[in-house]
C-alpha positions in Angstrom: 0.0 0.0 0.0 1.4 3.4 -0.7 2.2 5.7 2.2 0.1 8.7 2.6 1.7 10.5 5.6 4.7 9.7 7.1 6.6 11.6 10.0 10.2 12.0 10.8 11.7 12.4 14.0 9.4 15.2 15.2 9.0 17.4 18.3 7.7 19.7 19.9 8.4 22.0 22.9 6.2 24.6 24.3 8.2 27.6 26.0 10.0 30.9 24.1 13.3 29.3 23.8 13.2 25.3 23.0 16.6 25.1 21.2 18.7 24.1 24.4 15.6 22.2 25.8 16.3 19.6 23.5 20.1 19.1 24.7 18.7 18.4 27.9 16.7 15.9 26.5 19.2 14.0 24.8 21.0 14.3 28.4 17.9 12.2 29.8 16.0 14.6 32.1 12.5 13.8 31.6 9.5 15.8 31.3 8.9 16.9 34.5 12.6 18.0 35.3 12.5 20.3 32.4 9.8 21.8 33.2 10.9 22.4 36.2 14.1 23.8 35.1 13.2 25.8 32.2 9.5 26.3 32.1 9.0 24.7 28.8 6.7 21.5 28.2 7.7 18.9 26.1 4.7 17.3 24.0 6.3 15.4 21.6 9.4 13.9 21.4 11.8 12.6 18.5 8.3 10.4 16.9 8.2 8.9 13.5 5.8 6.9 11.9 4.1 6.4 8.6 0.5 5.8 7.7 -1.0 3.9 4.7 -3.5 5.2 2.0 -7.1 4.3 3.5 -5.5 3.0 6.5 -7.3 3.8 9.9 -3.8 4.9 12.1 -5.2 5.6 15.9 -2.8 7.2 18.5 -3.5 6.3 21.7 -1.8 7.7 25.8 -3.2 8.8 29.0 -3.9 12.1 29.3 -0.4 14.5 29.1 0.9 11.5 26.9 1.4 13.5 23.7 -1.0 12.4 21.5 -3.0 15.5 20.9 -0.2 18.0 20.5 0.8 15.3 17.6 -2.5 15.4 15.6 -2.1 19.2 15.6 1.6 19.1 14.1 0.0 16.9 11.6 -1.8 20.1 10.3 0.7 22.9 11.4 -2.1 24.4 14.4 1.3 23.1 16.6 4.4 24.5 14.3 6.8 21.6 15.0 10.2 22.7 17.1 12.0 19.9 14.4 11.0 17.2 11.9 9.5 16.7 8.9 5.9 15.8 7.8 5.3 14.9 4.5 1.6 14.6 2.9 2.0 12.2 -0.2 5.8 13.6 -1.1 5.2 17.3 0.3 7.0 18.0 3.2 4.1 20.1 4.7 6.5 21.8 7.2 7.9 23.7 4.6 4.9 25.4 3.1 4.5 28.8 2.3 0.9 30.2 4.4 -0.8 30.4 0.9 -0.2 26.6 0.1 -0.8 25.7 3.6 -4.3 26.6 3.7 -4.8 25.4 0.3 -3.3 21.7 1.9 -5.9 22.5 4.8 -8.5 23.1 2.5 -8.4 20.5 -0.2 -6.0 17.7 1.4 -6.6 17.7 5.1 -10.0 17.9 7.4 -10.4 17.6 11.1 -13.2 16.7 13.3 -13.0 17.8 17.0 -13.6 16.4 20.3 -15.8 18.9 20.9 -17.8 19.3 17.7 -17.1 22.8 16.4 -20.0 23.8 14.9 -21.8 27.0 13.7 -25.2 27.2 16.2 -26.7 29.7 13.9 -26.5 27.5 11.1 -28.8 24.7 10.2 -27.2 21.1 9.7 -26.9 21.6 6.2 -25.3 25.2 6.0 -22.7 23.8 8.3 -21.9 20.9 6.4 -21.3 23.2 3.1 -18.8 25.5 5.2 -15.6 24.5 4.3 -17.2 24.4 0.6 -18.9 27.8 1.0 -14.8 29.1 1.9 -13.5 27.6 -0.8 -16.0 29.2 -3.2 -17.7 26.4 -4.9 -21.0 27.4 -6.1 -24.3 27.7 -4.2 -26.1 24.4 -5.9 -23.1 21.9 -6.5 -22.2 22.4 -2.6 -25.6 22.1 -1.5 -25.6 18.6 -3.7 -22.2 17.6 -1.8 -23.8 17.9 1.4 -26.9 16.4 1.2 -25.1 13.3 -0.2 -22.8 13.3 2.7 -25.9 13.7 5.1 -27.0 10.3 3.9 -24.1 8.8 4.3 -23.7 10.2 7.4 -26.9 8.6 8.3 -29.0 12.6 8.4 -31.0 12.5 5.8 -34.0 14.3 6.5 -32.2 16.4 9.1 -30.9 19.1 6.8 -32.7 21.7 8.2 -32.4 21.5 12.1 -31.0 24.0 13.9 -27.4 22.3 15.5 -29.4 23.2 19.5 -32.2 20.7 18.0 -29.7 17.8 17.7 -28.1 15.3 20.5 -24.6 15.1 20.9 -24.1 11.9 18.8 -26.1 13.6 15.8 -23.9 16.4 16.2 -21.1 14.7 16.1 -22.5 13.2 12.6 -22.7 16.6 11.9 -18.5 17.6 12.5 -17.8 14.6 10.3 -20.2 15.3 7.3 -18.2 18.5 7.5 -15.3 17.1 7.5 -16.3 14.5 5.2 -17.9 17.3 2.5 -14.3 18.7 1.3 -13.5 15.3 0.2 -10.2 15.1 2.1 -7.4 13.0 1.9 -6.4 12.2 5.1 -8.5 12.9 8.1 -7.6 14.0 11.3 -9.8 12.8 14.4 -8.7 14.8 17.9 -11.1 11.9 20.3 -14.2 13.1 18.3 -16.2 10.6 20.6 -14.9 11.6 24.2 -17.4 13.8 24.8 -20.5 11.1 23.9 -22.3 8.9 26.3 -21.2 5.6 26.1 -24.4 4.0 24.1 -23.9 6.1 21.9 -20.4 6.4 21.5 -20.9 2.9 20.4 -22.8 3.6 17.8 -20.5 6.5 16.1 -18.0 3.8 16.5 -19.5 1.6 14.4 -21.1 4.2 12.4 -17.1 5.3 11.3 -16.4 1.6 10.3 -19.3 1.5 8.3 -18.2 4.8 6.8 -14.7 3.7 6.4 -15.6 0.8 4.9 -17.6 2.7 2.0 -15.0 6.1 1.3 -11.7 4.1 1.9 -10.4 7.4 3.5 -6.5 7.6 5.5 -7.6 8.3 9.3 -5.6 9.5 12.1 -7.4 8.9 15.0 -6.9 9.9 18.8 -7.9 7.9 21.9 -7.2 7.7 25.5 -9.7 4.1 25.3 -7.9 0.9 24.4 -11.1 -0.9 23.6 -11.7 2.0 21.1 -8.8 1.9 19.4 -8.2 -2.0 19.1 -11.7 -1.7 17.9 -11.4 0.7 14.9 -8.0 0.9 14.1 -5.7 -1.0 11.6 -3.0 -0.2 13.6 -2.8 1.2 16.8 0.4 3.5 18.0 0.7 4.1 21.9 2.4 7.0 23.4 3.7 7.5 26.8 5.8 11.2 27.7 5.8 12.8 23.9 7.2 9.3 22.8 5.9 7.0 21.1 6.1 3.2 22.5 4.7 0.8 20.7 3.1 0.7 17.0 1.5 -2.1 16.0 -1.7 -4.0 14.9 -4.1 -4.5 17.8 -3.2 -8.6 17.5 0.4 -7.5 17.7 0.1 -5.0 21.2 -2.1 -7.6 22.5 0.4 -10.7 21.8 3.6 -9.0 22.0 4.0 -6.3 24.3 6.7 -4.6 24.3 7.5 -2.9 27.6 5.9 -3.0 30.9 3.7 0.0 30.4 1.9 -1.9 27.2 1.7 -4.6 29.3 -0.3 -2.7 32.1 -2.1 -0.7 29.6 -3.6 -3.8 27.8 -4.4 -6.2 30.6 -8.0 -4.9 31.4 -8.8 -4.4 27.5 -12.0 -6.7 26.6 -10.7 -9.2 24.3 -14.0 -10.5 22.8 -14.0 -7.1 21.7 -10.8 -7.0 19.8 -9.7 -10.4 18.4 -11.7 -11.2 14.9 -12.3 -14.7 13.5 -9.6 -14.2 11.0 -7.2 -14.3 14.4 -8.2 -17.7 15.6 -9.3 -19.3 12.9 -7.0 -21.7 10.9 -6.7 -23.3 7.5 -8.3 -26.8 7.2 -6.4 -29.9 5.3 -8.9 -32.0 6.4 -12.2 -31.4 3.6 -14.1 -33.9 1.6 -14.9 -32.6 -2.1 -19.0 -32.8 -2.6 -17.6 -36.1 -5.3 -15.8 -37.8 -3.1 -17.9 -40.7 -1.5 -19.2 -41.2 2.3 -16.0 -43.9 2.3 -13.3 -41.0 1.3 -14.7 -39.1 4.2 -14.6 -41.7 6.7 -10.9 -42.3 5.7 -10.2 -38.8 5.9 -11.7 -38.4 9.4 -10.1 -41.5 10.9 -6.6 -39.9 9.5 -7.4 -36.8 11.3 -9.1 -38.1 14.5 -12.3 -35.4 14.1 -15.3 -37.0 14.0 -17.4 -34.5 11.3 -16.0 -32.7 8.3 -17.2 -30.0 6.2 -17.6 -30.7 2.8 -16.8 -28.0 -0.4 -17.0 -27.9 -4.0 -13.9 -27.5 -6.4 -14.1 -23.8 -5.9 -13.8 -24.4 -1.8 -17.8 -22.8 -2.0 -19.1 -24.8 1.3 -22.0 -27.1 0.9 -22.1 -28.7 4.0 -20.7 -30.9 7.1 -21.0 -34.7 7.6 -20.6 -36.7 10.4 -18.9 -40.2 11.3 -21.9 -41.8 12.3 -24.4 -40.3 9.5 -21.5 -41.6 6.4 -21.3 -45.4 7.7 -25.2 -45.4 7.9 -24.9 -43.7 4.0 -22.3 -46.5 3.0 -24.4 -49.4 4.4 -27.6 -47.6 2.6 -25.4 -46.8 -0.5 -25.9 -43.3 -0.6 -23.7 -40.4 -2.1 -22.3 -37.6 0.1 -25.1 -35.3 -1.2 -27.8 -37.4 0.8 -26.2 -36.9 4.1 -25.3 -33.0 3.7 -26.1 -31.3 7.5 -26.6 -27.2 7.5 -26.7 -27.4 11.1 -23.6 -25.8 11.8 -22.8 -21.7 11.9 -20.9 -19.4 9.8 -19.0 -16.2 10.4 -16.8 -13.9 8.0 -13.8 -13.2 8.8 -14.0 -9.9 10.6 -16.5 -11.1 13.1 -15.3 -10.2 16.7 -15.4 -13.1 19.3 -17.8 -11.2 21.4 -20.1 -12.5 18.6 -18.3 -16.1 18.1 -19.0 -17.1 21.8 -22.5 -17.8 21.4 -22.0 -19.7 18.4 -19.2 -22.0 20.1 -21.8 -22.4 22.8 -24.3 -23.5 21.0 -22.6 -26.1 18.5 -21.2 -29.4 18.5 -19.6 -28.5 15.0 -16.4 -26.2 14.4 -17.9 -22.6 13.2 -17.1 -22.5 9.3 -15.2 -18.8 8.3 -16.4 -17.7 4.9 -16.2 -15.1 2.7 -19.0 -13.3 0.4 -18.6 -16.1 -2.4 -19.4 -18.8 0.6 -15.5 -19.8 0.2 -14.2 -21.7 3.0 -11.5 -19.7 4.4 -10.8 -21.9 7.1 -12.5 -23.5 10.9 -12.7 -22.3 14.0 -12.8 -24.9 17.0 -14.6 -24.5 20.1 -10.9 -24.4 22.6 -9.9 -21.3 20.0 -12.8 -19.0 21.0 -12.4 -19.8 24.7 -8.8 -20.0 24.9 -8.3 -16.5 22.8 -9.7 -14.6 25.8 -7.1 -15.8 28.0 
């Protein structure tokens, strides 16, 4: 995948002169000494990282960690004290004011904790905003919005005043803004923080479903592990301006690598995080829908299972059969066909195992991953749903 943003060794430190603050750094005092010392704050330390084109990136820390000081580098409201930034190949430090807030209008968006929006402005006039700047004309921005309304789940809404709407539909409204510019990358400063949890929830799964649809390059911020495992594609952790781990959510989880992931991970819901792509595994052991009840007897007694699914050429899954229903077929001289069970469950492969643990409750069959074209991808066994929450 091609890399959309990627940072070099940047800081940043707060105070009027941050040139010898960063010799003292170097010289290990920490944060708190320096501050101490010489009044300036050190947000962000010596960080590099690079994010993918429609990747979801999320930047998580405890509060004073860094991580919001970081996102606004990323669009120049924090001036960096060193490092480079570059936006596709455009080292956005660099930029003259003119072609900054051209980046700022055209390449970049942010949505805010706090929402941001215009109240004497309906829903609609504060979705065209950024357009209305820019100076695209009155009908094709009102077009842009409304079709960003719907996807933003607001159709019908256009015309609300923003103190008509609850929190989590004005949040809908700070993304459809943000949205509406058609950005490249999109900057998200913990746009949920400020929701109740229900429906914090929901705008959680309302930005996969989004995602899903535009493809866009996020950066998002969180101080919630379960968020971020939840959302992102990868996850980076900060701890004192620095960060300390970067990693896919089955990588943090697996592989810590310090204490302080360690401790930051061990309350995170698991059920939560871990798909049935994690736990699920290739299976050697199929029968093809020609092959007769006396194949798939062989084939279990070779593996020691005592059912086996069944798939055509293309691995499309037609069924399962068991030991005892193929030697009643074989004494009956039936085909495999005749003895085809559908009593077992399915799951694609980004199901989370909050969802699995029913199903492995409930069966005496492995759970069959598929994908849209009913391809088996591969089984998951009972002892892997339970044992991936350990």
């Amino acid at each position: 995948m091609t890399v959309k943003v990627k940072v070099e060794r940047l800081t940043k430190i707060f105070g009027p002169n941050p040139q010898p603050v960063l010799e003292k750094i170097k010289d290990g005092f920490t944060k708190n000494e320096i501050l101490e010392e010489t009044g300036h704050t050190v947000g962000v330390y010596d960080v590099s990282f690079e994010v993918k084109e429609g990747e979801t990136f999320v930047i998580m820390g405890l509060s004073g960690s860094g991580k919001s000081t970081l996102i606004r580098c990323l669009n120049l409201l924090n001036k960096p004290t060193e490092g480079n930034i570059f936006i596709d190949d455009t080292n956005i430090v660099k930029l003259a004011k003119k072609d900054l807030k051209q980046l700022r209008q055209q390449k970049l968006a942010m949505v805010f904790q706090h929402f941001g929006l215009l109240t004497h402005r309906n829903v609609i006039k504060n979705v065209e905003y950024g357009l209305e700047i820019r100076g695209i004309p009155t009908e094709e921005r009102q077009n842009i919005a409304n079709k960003i309304l719907v996807s933003v789940g607001l159709e019908g809404w256009e015309n609300k005043l923003i103190g008509e709407l609850s929190g989590g539909m004005q949040q809908r409204v700070g993304l459809a803004r943000a949205l509406a510019n058609d950005p490249d990358v999109l900057l998200m400063d913990e746009p949920f923080s400020a929701l109740d949890p229900l429906i914090r929830r929901e705008m959680q799964y309302e930005l996969l479903d989004i995602q899903s649809k535009l493809k866009k390059t996020i950066i998002f911020i969180t101080h919630d592990v379960n968020e971020a495992f939840k959302i992102g594609d990868r996850v980076a952790v900060m701890k004192d301006g620095m960060m300390e781990q970067i990693g896919t959510p089955e990588e943090i989880i697996a592989k810590p690598q310090s204490t302080y992931i360690e401790e930051f991970i061990k309350d995170i819901d698991r059920s939560k995080v871990l798909q049935a792509k994690n736990i699920m595994f290739k299976c050697s052991a199929l029968v093809s829908v020609k092959d007769g009840p006396r194949v798939a007897v062989k084939i279990m007694e070779s593996n020691g299972i005592s059912s086996v699914f069944v798939v055509d050429e293309q691995l499309r899954l037609q069924g399962i059969v068991t030991i005892d229903d193929t030697i009643i077929a074989i004494k009956e001289n039936k085909g495999i066909a005749d003895i085809l069970r559908q009593d077992y469950y399915t799951a694609d492969p980004e199901t989370y195992m909050q969802d699995l643990l029913p199903m492995a409750t409930n069966t005496k069959f492995p759970l069959a991953v598929t994908d849209e074209n009913n391809k088996l991808l591969g089984i998951i066994v009972r002892v892997s749903v339970l044992s991936g929450l350990v």
